[in-house]
Every structure is written in structure tokens, then in C-alpha cells.
GUMIKE-53327 format. One line per 8 residues: number of its first residue (from 1); their letters; for each residue x, y, z of N, C-alpha, C, O. Coordinates in steps of 0.02 Angstrom, whole numbers, plus 50000, padded with zeros to 5 digits. Example, Ala and Ser with C-alpha at 12.3 -4.5 7.8 and 13.67 -1.06 7.14 Angstrom:
<nodes>
1	as	50660 49716 50390 50615 49775 50390 50660 49835 50390 50712 49834 50423 | 50642 49888 50354 50684 49947 50357 50645 50002 50394 50670 50057 50402
</nodes>
This chain:
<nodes>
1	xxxxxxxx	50042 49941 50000 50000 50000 50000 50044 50062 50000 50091 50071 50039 | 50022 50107 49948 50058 50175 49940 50019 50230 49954 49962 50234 49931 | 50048 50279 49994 49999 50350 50004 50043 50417 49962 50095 50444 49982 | 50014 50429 49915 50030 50493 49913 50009 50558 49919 49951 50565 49939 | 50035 50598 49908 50022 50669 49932 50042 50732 49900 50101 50743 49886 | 49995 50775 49889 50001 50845 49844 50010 50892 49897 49967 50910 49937 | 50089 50917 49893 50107 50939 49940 50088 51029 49915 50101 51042 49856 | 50057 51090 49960 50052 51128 49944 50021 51136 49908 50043 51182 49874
9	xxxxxxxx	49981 51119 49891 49902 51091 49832 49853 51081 49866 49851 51076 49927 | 49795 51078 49814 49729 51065 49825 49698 51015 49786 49638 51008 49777 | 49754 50974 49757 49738 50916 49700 49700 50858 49764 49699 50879 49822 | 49676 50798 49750 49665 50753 49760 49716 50686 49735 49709 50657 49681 | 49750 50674 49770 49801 50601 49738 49837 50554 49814 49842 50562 49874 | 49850 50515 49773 49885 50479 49839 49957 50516 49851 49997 50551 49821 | 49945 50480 49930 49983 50509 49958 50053 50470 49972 50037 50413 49991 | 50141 50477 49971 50160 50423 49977 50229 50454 50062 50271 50498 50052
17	xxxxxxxx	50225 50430 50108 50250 50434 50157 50332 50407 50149 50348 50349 50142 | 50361 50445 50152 50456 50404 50122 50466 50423 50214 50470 50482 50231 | 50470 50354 50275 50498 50322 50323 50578 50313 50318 50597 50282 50268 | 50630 50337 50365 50701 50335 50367 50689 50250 50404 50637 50218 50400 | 50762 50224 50446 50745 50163 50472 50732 50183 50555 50734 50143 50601 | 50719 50246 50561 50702 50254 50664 50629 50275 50625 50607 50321 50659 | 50593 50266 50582 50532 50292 50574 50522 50347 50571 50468 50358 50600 | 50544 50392 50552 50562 50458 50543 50524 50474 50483 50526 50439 50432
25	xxxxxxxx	50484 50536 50491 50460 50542 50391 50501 50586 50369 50518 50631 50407 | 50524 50585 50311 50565 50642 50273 50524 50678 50234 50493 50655 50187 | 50522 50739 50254 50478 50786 50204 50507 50786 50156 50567 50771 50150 | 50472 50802 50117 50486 50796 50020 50501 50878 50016 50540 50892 49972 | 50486 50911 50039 50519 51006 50030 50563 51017 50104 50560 50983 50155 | 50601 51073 50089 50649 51091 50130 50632 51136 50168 50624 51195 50151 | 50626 51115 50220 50589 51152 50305 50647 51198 50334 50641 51232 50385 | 50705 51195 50292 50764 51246 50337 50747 51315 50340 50747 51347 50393
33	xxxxxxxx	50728 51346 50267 50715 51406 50260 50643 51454 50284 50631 51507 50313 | 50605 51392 50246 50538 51399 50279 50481 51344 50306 50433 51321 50274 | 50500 51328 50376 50477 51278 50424 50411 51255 50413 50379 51231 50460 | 50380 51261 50341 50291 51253 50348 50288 51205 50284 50331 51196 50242 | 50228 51179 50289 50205 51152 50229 50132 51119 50247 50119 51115 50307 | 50090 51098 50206 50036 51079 50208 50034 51026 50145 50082 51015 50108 | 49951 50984 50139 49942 50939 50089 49877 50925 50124 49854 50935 50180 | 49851 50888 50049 49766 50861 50066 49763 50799 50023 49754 50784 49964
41	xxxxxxxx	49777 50766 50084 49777 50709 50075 49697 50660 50060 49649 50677 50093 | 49691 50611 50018 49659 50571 50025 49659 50481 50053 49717 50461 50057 | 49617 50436 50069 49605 50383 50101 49579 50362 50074 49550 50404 50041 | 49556 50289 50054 49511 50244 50032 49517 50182 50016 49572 50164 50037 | 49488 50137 49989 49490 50093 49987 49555 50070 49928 49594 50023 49932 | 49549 50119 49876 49570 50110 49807 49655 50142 49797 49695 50117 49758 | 49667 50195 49838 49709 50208 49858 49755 50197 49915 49815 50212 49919 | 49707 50158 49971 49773 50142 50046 49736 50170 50083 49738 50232 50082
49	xxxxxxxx	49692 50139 50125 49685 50163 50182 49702 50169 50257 49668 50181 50308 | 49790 50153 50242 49800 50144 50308 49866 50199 50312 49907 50172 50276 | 49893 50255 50334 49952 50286 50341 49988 50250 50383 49964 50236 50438 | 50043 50232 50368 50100 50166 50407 50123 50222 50471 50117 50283 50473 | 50146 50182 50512 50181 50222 50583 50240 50263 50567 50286 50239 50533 | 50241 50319 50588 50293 50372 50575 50282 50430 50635 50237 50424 50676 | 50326 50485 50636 50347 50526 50665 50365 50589 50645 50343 50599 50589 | 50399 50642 50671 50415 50699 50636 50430 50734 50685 50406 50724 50741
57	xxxxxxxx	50491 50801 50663 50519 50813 50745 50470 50909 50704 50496 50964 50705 | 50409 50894 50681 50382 50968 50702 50310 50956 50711 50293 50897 50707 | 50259 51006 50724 50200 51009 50744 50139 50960 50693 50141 50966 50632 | 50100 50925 50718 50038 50915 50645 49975 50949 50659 49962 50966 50716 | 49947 50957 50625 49881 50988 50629 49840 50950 50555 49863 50960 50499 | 49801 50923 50562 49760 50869 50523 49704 50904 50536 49694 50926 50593 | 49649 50917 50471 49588 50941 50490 49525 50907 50434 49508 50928 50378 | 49507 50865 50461 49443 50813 50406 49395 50847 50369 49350 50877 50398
65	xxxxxxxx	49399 50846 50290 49350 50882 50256 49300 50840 50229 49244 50860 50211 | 49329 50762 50226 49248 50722 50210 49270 50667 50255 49328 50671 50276 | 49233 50615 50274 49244 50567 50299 49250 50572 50369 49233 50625 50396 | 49285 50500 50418 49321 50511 50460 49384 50462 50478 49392 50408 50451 | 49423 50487 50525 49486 50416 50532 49488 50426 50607 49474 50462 50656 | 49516 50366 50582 49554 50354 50668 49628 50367 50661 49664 50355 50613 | 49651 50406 50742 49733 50430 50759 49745 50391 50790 49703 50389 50835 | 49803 50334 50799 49825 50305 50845 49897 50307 50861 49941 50298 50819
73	xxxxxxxx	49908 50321 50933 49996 50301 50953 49963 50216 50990 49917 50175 50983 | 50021 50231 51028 50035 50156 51042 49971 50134 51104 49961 50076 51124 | 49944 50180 51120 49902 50174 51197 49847 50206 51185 49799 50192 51221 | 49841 50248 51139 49800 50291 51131 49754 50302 51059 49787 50307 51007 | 49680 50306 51054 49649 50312 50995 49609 50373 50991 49582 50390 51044 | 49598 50418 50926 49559 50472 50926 49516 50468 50859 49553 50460 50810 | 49445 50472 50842 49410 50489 50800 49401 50537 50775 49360 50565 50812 | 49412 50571 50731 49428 50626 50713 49347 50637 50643 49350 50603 50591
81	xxxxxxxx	49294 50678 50652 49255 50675 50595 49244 50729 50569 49267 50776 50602 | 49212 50745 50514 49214 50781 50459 49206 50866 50502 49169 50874 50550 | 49243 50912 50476 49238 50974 50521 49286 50983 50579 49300 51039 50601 | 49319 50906 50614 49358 50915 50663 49443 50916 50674 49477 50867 50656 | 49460 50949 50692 49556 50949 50723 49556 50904 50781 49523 50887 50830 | 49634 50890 50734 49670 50844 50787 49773 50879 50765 49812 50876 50717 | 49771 50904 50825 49832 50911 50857 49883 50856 50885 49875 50820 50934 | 49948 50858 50830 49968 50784 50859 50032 50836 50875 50043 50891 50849
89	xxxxxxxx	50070 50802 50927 50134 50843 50947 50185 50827 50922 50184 50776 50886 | 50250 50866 50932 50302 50854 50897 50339 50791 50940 50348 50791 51001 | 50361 50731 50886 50385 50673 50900 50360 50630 50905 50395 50580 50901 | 50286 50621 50916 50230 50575 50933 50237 50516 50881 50224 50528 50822 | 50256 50452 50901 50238 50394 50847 50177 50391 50827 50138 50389 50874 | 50151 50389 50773 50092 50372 50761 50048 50355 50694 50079 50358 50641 | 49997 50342 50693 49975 50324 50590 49902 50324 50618 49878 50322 50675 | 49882 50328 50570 49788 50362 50575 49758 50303 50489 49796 50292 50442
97	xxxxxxxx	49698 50283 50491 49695 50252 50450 49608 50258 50440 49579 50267 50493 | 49555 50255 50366 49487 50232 50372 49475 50196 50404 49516 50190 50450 | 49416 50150 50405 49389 50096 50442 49342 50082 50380 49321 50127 50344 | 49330 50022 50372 49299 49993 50313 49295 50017 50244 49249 50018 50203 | 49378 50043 50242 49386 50071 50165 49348 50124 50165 49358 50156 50114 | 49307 50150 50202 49284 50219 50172 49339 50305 50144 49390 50333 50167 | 49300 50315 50097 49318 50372 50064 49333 50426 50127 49294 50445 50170 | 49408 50444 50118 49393 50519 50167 49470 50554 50154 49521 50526 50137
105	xxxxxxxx	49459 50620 50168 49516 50695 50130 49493 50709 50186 49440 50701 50217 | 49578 50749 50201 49583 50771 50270 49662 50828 50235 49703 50803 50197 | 49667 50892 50256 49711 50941 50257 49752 50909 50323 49729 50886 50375 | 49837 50919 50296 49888 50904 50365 49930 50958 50362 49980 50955 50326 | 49917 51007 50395 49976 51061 50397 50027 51032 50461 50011 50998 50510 | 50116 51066 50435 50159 51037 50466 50209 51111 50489 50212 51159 50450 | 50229 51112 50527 50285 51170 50545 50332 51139 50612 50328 51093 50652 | 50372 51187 50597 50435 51191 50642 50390 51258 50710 50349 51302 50697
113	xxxxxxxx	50425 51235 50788 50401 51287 50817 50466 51346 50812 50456 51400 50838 | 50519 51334 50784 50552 51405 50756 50541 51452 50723 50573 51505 50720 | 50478 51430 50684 50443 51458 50626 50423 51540 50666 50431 51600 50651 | 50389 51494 50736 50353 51580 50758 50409 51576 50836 50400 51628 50869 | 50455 51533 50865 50492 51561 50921 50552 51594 50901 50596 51615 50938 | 50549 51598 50830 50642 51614 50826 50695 51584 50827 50715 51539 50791 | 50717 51608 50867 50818 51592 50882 50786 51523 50941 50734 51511 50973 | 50845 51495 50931 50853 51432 50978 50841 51472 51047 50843 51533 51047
121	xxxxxxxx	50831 51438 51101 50838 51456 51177 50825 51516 51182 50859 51554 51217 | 50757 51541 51137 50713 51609 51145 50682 51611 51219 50702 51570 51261 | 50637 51653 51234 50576 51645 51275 50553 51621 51252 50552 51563 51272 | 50505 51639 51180 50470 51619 51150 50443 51533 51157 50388 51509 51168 | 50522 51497 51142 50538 51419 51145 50506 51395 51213 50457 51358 51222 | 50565 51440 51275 50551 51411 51332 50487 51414 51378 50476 51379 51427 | 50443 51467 51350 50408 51466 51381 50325 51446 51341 50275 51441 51376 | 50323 51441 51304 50258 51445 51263 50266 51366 51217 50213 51339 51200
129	xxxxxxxx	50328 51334 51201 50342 51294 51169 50356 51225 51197 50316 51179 51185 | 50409 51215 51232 50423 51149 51261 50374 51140 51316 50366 51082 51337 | 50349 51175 51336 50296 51156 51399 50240 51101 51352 50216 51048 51372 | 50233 51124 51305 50188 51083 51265 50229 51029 51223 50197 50984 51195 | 50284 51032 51218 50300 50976 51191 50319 50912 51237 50324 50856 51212 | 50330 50925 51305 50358 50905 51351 50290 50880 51394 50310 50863 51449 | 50226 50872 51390 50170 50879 51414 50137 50827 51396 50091 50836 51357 | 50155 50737 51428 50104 50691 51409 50054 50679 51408 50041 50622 51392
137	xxxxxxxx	50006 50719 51422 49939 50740 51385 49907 50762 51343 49848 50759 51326 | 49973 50796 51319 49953 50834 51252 49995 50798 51180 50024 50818 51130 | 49976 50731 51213 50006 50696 51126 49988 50702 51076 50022 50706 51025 | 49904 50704 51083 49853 50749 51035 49822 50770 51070 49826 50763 51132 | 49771 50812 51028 49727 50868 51070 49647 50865 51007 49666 50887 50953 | 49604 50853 51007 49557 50842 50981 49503 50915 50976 49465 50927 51022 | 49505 50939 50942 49449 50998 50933 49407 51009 50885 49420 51026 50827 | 49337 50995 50917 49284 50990 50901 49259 51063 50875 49282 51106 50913
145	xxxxxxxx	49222 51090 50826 49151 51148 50832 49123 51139 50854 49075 51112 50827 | 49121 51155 50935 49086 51144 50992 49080 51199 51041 49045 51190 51090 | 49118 51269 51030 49124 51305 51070 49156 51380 51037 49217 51378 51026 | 49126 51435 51022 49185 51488 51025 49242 51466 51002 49262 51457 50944 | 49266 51459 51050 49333 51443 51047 49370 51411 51014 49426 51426 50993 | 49321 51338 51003 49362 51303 50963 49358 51315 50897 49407 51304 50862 | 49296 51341 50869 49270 51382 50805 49330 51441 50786 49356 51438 50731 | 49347 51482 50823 49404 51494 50806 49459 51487 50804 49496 51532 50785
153	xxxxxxxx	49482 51422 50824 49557 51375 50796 49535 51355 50748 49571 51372 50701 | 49490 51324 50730 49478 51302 50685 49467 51325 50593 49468 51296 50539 | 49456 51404 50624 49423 51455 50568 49502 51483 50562 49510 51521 50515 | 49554 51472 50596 49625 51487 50599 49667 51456 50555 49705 51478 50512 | 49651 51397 50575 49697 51328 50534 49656 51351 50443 49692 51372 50397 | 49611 51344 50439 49592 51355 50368 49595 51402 50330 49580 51402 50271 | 49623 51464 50374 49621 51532 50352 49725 51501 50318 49748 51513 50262 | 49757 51469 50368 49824 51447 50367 49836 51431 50295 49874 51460 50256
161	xxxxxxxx	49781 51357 50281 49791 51320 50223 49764 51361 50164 49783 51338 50110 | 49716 51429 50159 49688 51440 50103 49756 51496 50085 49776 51505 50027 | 49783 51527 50138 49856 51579 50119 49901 51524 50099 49915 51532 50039 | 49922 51486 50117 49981 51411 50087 49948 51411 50034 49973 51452 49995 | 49898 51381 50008 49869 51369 49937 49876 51436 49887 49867 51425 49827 | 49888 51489 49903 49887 51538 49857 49949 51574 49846 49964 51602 49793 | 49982 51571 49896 50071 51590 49873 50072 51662 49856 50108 51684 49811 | 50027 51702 49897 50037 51774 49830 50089 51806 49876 50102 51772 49926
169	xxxxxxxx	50115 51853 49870 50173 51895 49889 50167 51912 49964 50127 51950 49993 | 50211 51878 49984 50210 51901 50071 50188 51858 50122 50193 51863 50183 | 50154 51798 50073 50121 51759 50117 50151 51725 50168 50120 51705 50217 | 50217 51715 50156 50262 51668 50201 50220 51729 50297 50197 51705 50348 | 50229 51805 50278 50226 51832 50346 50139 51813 50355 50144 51796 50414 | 50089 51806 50345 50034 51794 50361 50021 51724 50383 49992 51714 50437 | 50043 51672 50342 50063 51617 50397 50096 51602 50447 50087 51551 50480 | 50142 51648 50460 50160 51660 50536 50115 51692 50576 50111 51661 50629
177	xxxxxxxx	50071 51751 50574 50042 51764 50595 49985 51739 50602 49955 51764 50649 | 49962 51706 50578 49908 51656 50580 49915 51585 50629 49876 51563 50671 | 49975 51562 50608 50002 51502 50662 50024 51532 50751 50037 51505 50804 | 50018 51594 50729 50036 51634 50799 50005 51619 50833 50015 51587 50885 | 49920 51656 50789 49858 51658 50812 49836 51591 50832 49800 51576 50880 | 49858 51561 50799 49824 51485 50823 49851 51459 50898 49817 51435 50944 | 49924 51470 50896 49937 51428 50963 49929 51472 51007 49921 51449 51064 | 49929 51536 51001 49881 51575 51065 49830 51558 51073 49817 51569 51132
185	xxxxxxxx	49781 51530 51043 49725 51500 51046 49731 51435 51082 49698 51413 51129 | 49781 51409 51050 49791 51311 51062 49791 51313 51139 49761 51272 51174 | 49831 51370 51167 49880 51356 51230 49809 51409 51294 49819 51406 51355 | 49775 51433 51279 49719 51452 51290 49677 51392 51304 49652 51397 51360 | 49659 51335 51271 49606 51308 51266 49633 51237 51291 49596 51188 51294 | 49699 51236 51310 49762 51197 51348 49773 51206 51408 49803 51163 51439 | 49751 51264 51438 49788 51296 51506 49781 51271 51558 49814 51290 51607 | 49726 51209 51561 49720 51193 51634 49736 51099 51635 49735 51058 51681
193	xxxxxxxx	49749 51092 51556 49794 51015 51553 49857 51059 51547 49797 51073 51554 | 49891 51082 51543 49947 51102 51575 49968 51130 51624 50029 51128 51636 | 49929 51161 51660 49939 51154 51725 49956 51101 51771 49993 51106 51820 | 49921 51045 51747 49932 50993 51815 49957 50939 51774 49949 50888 51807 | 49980 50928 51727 50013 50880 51684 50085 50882 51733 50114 50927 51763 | 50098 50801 51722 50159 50789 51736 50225 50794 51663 50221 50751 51619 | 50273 50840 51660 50319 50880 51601 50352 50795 51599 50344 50763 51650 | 50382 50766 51547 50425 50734 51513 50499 50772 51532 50518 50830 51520
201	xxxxxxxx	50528 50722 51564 50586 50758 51577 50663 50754 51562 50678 50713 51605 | 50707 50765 51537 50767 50798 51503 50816 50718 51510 50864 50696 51477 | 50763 50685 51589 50824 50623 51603 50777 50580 51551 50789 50561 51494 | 50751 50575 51569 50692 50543 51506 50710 50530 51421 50718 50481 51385 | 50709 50591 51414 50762 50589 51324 50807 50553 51328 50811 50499 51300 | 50854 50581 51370 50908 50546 51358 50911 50471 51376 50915 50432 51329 | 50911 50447 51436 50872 50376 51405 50855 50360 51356 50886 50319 51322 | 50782 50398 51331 50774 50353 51271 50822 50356 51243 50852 50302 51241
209	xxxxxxxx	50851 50409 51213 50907 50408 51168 50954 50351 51157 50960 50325 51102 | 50985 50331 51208 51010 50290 51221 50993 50221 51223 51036 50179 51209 | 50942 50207 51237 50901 50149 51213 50870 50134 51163 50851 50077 51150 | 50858 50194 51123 50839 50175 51025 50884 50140 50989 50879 50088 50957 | 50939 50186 51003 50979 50191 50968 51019 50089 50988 51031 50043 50949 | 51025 50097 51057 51050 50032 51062 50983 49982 51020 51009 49937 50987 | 50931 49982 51017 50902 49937 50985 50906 49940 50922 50911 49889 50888 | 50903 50016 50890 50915 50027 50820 50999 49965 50813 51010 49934 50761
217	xxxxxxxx	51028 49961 50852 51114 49941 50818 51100 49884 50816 51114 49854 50764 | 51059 49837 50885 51045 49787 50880 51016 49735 50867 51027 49675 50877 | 50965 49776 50833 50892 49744 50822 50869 49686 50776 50815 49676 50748 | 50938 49646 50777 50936 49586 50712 50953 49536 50771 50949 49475 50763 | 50967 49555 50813 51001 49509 50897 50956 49501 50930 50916 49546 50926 | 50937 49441 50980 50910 49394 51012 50899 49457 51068 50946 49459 51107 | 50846 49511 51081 50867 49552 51131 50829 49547 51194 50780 49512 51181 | 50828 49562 51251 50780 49545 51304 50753 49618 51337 50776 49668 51308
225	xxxxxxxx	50723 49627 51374 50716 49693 51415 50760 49709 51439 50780 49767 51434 | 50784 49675 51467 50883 49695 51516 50920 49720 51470 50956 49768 51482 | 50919 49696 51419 50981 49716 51382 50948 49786 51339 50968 49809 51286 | 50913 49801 51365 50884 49866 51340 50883 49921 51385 50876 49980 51367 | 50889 49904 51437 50864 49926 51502 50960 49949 51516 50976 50007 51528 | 51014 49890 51511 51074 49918 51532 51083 49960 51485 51118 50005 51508 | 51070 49971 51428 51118 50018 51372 51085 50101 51409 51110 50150 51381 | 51052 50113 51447 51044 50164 51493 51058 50171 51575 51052 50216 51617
233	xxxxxxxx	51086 50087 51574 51114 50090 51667 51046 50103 51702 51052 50146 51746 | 50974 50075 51695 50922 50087 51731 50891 50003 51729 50911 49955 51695 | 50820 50009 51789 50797 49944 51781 50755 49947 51734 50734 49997 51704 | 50731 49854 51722 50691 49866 51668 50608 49881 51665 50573 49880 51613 | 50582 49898 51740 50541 49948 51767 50540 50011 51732 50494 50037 51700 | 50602 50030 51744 50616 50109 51741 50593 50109 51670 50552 50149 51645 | 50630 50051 51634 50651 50066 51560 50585 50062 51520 50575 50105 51477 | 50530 50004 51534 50474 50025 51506 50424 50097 51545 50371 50120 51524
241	xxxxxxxx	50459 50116 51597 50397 50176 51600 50417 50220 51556 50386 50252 51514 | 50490 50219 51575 50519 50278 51516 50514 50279 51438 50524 50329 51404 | 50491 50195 51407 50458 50230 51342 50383 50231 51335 50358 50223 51280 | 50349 50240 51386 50273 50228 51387 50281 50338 51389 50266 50384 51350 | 50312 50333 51457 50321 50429 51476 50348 50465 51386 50324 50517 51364 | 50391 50431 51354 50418 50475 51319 50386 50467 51229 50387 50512 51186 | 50361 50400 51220 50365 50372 51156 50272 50354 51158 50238 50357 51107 | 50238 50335 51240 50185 50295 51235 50183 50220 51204 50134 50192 51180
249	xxxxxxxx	50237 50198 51208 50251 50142 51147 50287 50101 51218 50289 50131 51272 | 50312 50038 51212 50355 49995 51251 50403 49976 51216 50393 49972 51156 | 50484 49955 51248 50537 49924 51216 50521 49875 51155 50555 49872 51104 | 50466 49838 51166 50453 49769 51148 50423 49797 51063 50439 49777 51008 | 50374 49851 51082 50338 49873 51019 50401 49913 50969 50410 49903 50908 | 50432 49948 51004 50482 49967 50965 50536 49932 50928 50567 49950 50878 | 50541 49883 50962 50619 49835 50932 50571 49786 50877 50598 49761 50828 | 50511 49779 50889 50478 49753 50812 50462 49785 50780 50460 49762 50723
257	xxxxxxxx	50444 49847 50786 50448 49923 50699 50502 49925 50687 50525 49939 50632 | 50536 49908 50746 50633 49927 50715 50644 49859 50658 50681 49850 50609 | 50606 49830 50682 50645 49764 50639 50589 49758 50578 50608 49737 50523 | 50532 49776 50588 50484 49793 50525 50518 49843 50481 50512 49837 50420 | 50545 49879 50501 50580 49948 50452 50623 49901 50402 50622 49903 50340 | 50654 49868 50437 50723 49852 50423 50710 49798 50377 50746 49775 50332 | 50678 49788 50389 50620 49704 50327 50633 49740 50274 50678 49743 50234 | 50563 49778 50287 50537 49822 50227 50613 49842 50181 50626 49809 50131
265	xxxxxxxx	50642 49878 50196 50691 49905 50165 50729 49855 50125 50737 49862 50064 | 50759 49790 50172 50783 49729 50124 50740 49710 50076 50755 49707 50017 | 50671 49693 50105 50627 49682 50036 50641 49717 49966 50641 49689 49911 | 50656 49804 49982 50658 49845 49909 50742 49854 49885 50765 49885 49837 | 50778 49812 49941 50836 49833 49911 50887 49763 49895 50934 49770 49856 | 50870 49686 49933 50882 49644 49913 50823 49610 49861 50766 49626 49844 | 50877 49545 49844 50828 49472 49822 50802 49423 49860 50764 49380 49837 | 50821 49425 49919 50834 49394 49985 50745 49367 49986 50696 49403 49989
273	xxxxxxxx	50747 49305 49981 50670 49260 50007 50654 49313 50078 50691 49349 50111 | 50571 49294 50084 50555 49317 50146 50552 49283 50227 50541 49305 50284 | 50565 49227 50202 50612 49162 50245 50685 49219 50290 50698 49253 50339 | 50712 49193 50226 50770 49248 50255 50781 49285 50283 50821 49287 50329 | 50738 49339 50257 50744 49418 50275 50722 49418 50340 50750 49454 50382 | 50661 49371 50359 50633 49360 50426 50705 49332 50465 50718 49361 50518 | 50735 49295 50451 50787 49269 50503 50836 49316 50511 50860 49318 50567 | 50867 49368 50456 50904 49408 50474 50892 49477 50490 50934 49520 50479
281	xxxxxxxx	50816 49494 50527 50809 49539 50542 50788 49520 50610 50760 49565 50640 | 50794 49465 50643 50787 49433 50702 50705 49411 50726 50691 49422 50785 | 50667 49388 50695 50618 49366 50685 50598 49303 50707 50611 49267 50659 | 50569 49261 50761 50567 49196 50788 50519 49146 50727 50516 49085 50734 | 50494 49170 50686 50473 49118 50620 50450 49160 50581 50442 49216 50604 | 50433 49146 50513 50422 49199 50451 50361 49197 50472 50352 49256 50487 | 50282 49151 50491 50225 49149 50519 50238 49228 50563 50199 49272 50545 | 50279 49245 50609 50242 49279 50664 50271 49348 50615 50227 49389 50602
289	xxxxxxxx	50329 49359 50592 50371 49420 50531 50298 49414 50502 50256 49443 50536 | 50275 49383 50446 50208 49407 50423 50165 49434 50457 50137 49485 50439 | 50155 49407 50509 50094 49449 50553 50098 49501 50552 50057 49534 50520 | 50165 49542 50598 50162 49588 50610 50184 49634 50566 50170 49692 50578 | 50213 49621 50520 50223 49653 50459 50170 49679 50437 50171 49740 50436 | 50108 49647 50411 50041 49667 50401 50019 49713 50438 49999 49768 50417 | 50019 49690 50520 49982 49738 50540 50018 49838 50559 49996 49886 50591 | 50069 49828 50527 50113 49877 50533 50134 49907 50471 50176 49952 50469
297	xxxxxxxx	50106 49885 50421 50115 49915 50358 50071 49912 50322 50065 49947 50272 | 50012 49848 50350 49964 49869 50309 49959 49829 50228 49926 49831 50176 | 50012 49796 50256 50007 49734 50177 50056 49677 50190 50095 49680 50238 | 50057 49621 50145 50118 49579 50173 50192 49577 50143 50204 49592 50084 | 50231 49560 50179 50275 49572 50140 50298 49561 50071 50342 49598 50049 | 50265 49498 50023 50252 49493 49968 50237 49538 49943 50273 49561 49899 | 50158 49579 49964 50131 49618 49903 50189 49692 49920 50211 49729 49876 | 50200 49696 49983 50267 49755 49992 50305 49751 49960 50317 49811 49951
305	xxxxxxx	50352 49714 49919 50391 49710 49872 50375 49719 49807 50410 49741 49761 | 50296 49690 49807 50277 49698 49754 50259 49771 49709 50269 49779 49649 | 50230 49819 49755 50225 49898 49762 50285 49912 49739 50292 49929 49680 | 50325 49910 49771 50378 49951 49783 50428 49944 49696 50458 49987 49664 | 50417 49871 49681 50440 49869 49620 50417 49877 49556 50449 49874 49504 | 50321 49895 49573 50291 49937 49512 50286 50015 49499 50271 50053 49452 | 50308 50021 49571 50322 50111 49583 50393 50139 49572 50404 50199 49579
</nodes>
């Protein structure tokens, strides 16, 4: 299954998600200069209805113009229907998909929060920015036309995508000002889940850090919780709260996307049987590698190869 996507458009087409091997999405335009972009995406039966698991180190804002989907991280599900936002935060694992093949277009605007804090280690950053990124409650944020309020985030975000869609002279400064407007709004209609939210904290990253990365090196190896748990010098208590606190996800779920990535990729870049590829990506039988392959990409690894080599 392939998704593609008309980036900065108002076309209708599939959409196609290009995943690094930590699950990372790589934007297809260059966010250095100017941190924004948008697309309107479609779903269905005929095209893919499932967006595979990915990430992104800037803001999403998804807003449903027909249909509806479901958002899921690892613990967590959101329905999202026609008219409504969903706020996903920066870093959040996650993939959103139809439900019985139904037809549905949904706008995903994307930015950097440098876009409107500036310089690194602004105020701006420290005080209006990481509180919300740092804030396990606010992995998404769901907003309904249900209130004032939310009518105007909402009448915000679209005012965002119809200036992106038209490009006329200057517009880059009106989408800042507009995304301004919005997270003054966001952090308004936020203020009292951040108040008493427990912050994600600095020892936390780093851990993970340290524990991706050891599974990213190892993830073709026989691995256990301990041995996930020492590559940070913590127990393996600690080590699953710390990716539930930081990722919502567990060691266990991660070291099989790690090793799903890593399939996938041999699939499009060897000849290698799927026998194989299952044993050398550390897989206990090609039966259980199929399973979860499917349910993580959304096809099997057969017809995955098969895509990949008509595209």
C-alpha cells in the first residue's frame, strides 16, 4: 500500500509517506528556510487506507474535510470526523487510518516551532513551546466545533491552508501570523491540562536516546528487556515507564517496527526470500514476521515488494 500526497496543493492524489529506518518521515520540501508546509491528502479503499507508523520532529495539525479516521499512538485512539482537528505533537509515533475502506480527505499542515519562536533558547521556545511539547497529555489534542473557541482555531487553521494554497506575495509573513494566532489560541484552550500535567523530563530523552539507538544497532540480535534497560544503566521497570512517559510505545513494540523497518527496506533493496529476510532481521518464524508486518504496514511482505517494484 502506497499513500501519496500533493504537497502545497489542493489536487486530490495519493499520498506516499518516504519512512528513514528510526521511522522518521522525510519531508519531500525543505523546512530549513521555511519551516511550513501543508497537503490534502486522500484515504480509501482504492488508494490505501491505512498511513503506516511514523513521526516527525515538528507540529501536525490534520483537519477532516469528508469522511472520518482514526489517530493512533501506541496506547491511545482518537476519531477525528468531518469538520474536526486533531493536534498531534512534535515526536509522537503514530498512523491514522479509514475503517471499512471508506472514502475520506483530510488537510495536514506541518511546521517547525522556530517558525514563530525564533532563535534557539528564545523565550518564545522556553516558555510557550516545550511546555507543550514536554506535556504527556498533550500527545494529541482533539477539537471539536463545539464552542467559540474552538470555532476559532479552527476558522485559523483554514484561514492557514487557504494563504499556503495561494502563494501570493508576502504570504510566508501571514502564515506566521496566523500560526501565531492559532497557538495562542491552542495554549488558551490547553491551560488547565497544563497546569497539572506531569512535564517529560530531560532524564527521560536521554534515556530514550540511548536505548533506540541501542536497539536501532541491535535489532537483528536475540534482545531481552535487560539488555535494553542496561544500554541506559536503569531497571527494566524504569526502562518500560520511560518509553510509555516519552514514546507511549514499550521496548518490545519498538524493537519490532525497528525490525519491521528494516524488513521492509531489504525487501526493496535485496533478492533475499522472505524466509530469510525474517531470520536476518531477528524474527522467531516467518508465520509471526508476516503477522506483524501486516499489521504495521498494512500489507504483506510479498505484496510490499511487490508495490515498491511497480512504483
Amino acid at each position: 500500500m502506497l499513500l501519496e500526497t500533493d504537497f502545497n496543493s489542493n489536487r486530490e492524489e495519493k499520498v506516499v509517506l518516504e519512512i528513514d529506518r528510526e521511522q522518521q518521515e522525510k519531508l519531500p520540501i525543505d523546512m530549513s528556510s521555511f519551516p511550513f508546509m501543508f497537503k490534502k491528502n486522500v484515504l480509501d479503499e482504492k488508494l490505501g487506507n491505512t498511513v503506516p507508523w511514523h513521526w516527525h520532529n515538528v507540529f501536525e495539525l490534520n483537519y477532516v474535510l469528508e469522511g472520518e479516521l482514526l489517530w493512533k499512538t501506541h496506547d491511545s485512539a482518537n476519531i477525528v470526523r468531518k469538520g474536526e482537528l486533531l493536534f498531534v505533537n512534535n515526536g509522537v509515533h503514530h498512523t491514522c487510518m479509514t475503517e471499512g475502506g471508506n472514502h475520506c480527505v483530510y488537510y495536514t499542515i506541518l511546521f517547525d516551532m522556530h517558525l514563530l519562536s525564533g532563535m534557539y533558547n528564545s523565550v518564545f521556545e522556553e516558555k510557550y513551546f516545550l511546555p507543550v511539547m514536554r506535556n504527556e497529555d498533550l500527545i494529541f489534542w482533539h477539537v471539536k466545533p463545539d464552542s467559540l473557541l474552538h470555532l476559532r482555531i479552527i476558522e485559523n487553521v483554514l484561514n492557514v491552508v487557504e494563504t499556503g494554497r495561494e502563494e501570493t506575495f508576502g504570504y510566508e509573513f501571514k502564515i506566521r501570523e496566523l500560526l501565531g494566532n492559532f497557538w495562542l489560541l491552542f495554549l488558551q484552550d490547553t491551560e488547565k491540562v497544563r497546569e497539572n500535567a506531569v512535564p517529560r523530563s530531560a532524564a527521560d530523552l536521554e534515556r530514550l536516546t540511548l536505548m533506540t539507538r541501542f536497539i536501532r544497532d541491535h535489532c537483528t540480535e536475540k534482545l531481552t528487556l535487560e539488555d535494553v534497560a542496561s544500554a541506559a544503566d536503569i531497571s527494566t521497570r524504569e526502562c518500560t515507564r520511560c518509553f510509555r512517559r516519552g514514546l507511549n510505545s514499550s521496548p518490545i513494540v519498538y524493537l519490532t517496527q525497528t525490525r519491521v523497518r528494516l524488513a521492509a527496506q531489504m525487501l526493496t533493496e535485496t533478492t533475499k526470500s522472505v524466509i530469510e529476510i525474517s531470520e536476518d532481521c531477528g524474527f522467531s518464524s516467518p508465520s509471526y514476521f508476516s503477522k506483524v508486518f501486516r499489521e504495521i504496514m498494512a500489507c504483506t511482505p510479498k505484496d510490499y515488494r511487490a508495490q515498491k517494484a511497480v512504483g
